[in-house]
Each structure stands twice: as structure tokens, then as C-alpha cells.
DSSP file (Angstrom, degrees, kcal/mol; ACC not computed):
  #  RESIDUE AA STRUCTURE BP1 BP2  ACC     N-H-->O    O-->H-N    N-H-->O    O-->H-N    TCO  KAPPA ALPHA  PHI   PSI    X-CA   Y-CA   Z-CA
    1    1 A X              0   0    0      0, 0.0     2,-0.9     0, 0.0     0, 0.0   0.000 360.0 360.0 360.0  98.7   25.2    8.5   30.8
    2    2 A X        +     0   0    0      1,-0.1     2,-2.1     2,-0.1     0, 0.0  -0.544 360.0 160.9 -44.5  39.4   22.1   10.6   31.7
    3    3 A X        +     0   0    0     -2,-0.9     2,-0.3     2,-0.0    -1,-0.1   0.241  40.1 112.8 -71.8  29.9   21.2   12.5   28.8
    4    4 A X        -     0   0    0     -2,-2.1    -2,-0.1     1,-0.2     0, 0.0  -0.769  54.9-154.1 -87.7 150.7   17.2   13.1   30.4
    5    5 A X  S    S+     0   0    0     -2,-0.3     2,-0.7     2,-0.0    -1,-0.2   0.516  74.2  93.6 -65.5 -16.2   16.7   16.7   31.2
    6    6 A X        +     0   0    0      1,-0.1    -2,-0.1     3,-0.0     3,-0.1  -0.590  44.2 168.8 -68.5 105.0   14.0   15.3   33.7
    7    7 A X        +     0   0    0     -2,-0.7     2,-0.2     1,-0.2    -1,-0.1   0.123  65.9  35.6-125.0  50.9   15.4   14.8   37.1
    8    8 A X        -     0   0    0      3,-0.0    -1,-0.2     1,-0.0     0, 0.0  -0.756  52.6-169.3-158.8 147.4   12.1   14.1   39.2
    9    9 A X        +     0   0    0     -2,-0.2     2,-0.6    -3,-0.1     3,-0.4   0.134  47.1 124.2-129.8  49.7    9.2   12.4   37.9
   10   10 A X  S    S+     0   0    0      1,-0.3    -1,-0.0     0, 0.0     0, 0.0  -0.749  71.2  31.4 -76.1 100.6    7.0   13.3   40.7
   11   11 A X  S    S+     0   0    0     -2,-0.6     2,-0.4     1,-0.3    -1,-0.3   0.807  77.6 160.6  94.7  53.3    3.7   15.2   39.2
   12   12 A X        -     0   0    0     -3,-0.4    -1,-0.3     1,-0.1    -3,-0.1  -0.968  31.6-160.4 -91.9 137.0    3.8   13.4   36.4
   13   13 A X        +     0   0    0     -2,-0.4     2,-0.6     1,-0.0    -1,-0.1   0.270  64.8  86.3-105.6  20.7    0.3   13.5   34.6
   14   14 A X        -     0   0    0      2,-0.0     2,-0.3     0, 0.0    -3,-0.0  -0.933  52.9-174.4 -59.7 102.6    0.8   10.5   32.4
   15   15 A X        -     0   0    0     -2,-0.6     2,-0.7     4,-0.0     3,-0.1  -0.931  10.6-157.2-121.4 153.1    0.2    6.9   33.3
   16   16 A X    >   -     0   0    0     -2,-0.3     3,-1.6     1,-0.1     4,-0.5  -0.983   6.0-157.4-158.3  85.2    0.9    3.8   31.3
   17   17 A X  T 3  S+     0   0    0     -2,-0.7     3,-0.2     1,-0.2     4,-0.1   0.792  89.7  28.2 -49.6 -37.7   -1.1    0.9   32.2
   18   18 A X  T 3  S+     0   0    0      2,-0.1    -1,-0.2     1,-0.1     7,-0.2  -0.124  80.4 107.4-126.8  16.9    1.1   -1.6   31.0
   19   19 A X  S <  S+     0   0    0     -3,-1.6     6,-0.1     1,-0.2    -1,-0.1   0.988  85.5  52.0 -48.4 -64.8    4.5   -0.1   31.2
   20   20 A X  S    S+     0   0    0     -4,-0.5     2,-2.0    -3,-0.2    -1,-0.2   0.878 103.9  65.8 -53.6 -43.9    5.3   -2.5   34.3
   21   21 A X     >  +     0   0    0      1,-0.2     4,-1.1    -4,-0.1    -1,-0.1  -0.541  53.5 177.9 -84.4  81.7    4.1   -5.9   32.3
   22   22 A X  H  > S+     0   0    0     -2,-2.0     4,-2.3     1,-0.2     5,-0.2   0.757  73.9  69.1 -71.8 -10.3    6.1   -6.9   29.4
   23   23 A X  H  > S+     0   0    0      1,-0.2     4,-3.0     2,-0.2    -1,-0.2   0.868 103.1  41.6 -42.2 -52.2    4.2   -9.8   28.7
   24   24 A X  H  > S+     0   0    0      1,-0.2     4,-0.9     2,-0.2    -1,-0.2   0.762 108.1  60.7 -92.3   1.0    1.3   -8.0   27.7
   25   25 A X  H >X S+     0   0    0     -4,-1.1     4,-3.3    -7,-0.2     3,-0.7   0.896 112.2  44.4 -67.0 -42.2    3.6   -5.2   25.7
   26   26 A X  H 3X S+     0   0    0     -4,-2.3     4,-3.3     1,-0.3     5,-0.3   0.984 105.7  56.7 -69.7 -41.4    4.7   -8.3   23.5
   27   27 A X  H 3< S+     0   0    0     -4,-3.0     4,-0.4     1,-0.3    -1,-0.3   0.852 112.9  40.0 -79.9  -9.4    1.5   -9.8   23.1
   28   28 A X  H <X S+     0   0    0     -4,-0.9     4,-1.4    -3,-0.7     3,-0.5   0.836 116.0  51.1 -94.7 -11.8    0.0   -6.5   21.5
   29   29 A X  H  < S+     0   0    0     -4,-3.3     4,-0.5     1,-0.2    -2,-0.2   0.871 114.7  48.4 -54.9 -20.3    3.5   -6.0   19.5
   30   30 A X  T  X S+     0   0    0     -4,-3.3     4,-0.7    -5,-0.3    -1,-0.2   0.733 113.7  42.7 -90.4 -13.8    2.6   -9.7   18.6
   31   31 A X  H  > S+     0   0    0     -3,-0.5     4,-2.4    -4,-0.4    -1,-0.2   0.793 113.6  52.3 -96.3 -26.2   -1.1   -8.8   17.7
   32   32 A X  H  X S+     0   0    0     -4,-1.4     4,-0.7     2,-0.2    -2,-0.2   0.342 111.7  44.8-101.4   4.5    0.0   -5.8   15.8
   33   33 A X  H  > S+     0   0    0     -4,-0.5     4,-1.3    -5,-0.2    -1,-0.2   0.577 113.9  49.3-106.5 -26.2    2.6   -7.8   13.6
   34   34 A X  H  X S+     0   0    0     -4,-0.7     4,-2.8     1,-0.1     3,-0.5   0.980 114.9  47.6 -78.9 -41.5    0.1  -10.6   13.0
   35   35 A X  H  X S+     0   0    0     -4,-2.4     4,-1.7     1,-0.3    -3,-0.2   0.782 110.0  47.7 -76.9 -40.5   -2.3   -8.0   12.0
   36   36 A X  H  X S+     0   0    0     -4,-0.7     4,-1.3     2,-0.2    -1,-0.3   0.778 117.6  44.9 -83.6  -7.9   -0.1   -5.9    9.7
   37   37 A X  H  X S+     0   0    0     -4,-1.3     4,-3.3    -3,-0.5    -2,-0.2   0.860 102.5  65.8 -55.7 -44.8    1.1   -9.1    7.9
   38   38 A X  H  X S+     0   0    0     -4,-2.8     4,-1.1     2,-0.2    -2,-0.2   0.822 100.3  44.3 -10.7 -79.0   -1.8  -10.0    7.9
   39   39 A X  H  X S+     0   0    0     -4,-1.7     4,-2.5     2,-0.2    -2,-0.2   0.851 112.2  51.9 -37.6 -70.5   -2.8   -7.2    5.6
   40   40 A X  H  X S+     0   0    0     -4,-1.3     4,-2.7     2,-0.2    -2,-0.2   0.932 114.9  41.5 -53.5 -76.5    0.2   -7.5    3.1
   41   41 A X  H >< S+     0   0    0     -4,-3.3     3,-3.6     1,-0.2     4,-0.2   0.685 116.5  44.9 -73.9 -84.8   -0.3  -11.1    2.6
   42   42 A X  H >X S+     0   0    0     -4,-1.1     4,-2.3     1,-0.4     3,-1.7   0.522 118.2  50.7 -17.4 -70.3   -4.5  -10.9    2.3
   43   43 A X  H 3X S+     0   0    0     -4,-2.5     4,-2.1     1,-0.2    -1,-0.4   0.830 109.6  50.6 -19.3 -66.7   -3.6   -7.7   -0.1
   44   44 A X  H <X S+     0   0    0     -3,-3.6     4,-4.8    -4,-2.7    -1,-0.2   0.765 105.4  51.0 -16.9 -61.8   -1.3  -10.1   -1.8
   45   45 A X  H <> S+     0   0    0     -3,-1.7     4,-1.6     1,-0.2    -2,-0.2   0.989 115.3  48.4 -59.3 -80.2   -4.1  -12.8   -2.2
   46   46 A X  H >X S+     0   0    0     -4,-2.3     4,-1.4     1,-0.3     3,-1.1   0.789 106.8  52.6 -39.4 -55.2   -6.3   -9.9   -3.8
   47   47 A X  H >X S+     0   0    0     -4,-2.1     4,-0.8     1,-0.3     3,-0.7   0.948 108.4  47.3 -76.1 -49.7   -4.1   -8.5   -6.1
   48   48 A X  H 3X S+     0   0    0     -4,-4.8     4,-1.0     1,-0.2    -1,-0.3   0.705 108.3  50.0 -73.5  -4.1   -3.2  -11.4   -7.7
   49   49 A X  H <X S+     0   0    0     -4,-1.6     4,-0.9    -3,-1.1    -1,-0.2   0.537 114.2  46.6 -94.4  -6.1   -6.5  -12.9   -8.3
   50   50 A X  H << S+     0   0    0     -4,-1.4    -2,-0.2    -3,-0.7    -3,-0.1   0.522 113.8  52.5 -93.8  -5.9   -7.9   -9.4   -9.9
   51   51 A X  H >< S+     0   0    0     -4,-0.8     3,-1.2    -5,-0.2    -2,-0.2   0.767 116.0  41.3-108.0 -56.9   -4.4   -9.4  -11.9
   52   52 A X  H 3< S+     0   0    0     -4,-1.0    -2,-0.2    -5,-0.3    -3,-0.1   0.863 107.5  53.2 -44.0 -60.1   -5.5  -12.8  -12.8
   53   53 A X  T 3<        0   0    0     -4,-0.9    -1,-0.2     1,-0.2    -2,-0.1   0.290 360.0 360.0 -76.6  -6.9   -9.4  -12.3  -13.6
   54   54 A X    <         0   0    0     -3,-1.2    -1,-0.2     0, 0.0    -2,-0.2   0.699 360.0 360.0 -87.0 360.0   -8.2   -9.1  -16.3
């Protein structure tokens, strides 16, 4: 099933360093999931020790 309207992709002006290498797509989905957990828990940390301190 072929639902692209694209059928050449000759002259395309996009490139995508990192298309071909899924290794290094996971490891920045893996940097950009430790990082937004990150956040949330750290947040966490904060909130409840100013929750605390009132």
C-alpha cells in the first residue's frame, strides 16, 4: 500500500545526516528521554522540599 504522493525523490533539498544510522537515532531518543525525566524527577525533588520548607 503506497499512499506517498511522491513518486521520485530525485531533487530532493533535504538531507538527514543520520537517517541511515539507527544507532545514533536511539542514542539521542535515549539522551532526550534521560533528559526529560530528568526534569520531572529533579522538578519533583524541588517541589517537595519547598512544599516542605512552607
Amino acid at each position: 500500500m503506497n499512499t506517498s504522493p511522491i513518486e521520485s525523490w530525485d531533487g530532493a533539498e533535504a538531507y538527514f545526516t543520520f537517517a541511515d544510522k539507527p544507532a545514533i537515532m536511539m542514542l539521542f531518543l535515549l539522551i532526550a528521554v534521560v533528559i526529560t525525566f530528568g526534569t520531572i524527577i529533579i522538578a519533583a525533588v524541588h517541589e517537595k522540599h519547598a512544599y516542605n520548607n512552607h
